[in-house]
N, C-alpha and C positions, 0 to 999 in steps of 0.2 A: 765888881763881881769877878771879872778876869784876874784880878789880882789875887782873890782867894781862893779861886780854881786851880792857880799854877802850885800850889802847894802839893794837894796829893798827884801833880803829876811829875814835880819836880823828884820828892819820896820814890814814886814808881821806877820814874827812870835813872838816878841810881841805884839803888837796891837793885833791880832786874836788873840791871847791867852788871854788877856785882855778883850775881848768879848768872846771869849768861855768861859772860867770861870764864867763870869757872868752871861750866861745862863745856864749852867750846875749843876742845884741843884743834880744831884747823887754823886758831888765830893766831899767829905768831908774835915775838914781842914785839916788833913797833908797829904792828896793825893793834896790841892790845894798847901801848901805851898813846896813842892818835886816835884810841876809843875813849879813854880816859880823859884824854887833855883835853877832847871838843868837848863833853859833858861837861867836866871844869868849870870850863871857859861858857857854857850855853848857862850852869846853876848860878855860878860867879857874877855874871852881869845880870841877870831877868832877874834871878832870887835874889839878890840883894837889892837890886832899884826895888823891887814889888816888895819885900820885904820894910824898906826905908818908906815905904807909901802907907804900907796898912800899921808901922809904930807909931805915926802920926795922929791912927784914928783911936775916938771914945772908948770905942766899943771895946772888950775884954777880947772877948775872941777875937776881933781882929789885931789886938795885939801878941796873943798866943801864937796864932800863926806868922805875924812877923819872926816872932823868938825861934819856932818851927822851923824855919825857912832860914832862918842865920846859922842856926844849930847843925843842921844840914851841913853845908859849907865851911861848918869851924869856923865861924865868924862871928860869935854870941856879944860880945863884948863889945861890938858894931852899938848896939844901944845903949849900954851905956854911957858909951863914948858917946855920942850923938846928943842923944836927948840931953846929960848931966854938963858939957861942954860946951859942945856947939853952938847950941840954942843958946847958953850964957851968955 
């Protein structure tokens, strides 16, 4: 269940961070780009393990939401790489 909850938060907190930034003239550039890199770095590792967790499952939507969750990150191709290789 954890794993399919971190999706709409993972959504949330780029996209709001994407619009906070851009209203945020007190932020300067490397307080914005060390706001950038820890999201990165925090969607990069959780959304992609959680995402490798739920392409594994039956279930349809839990595999939409892996795709969700890769797409996110620009990392789509994660599954087919995966599943059509790996597993090989």
């Amino acid at each position: 269940m954890l794993t399919s909850l971190w999706v709409p938060v993972q959504f949330l907190t780029i996209f709001g961070l994407i619009y906070y930034v851009g209203q945020a003239e007190h932020l300067g550039t490397w307080e914005k780009i060390g706001l950038f890199f820890s999201v990165g770095v925090g969607t990069g590792t959780i959304g992609i393990n959680y995402s490798h967790e739920l392409m594994h499952q039956k279930n349809k939507r839990e595999r939409f939401l892996a795709d969700a969750l890769l797409a996110m990150v620009l990392y789509s191709h994660f599954r087919s790489e995966h599943l059509l290789i790996h597993h090989r």
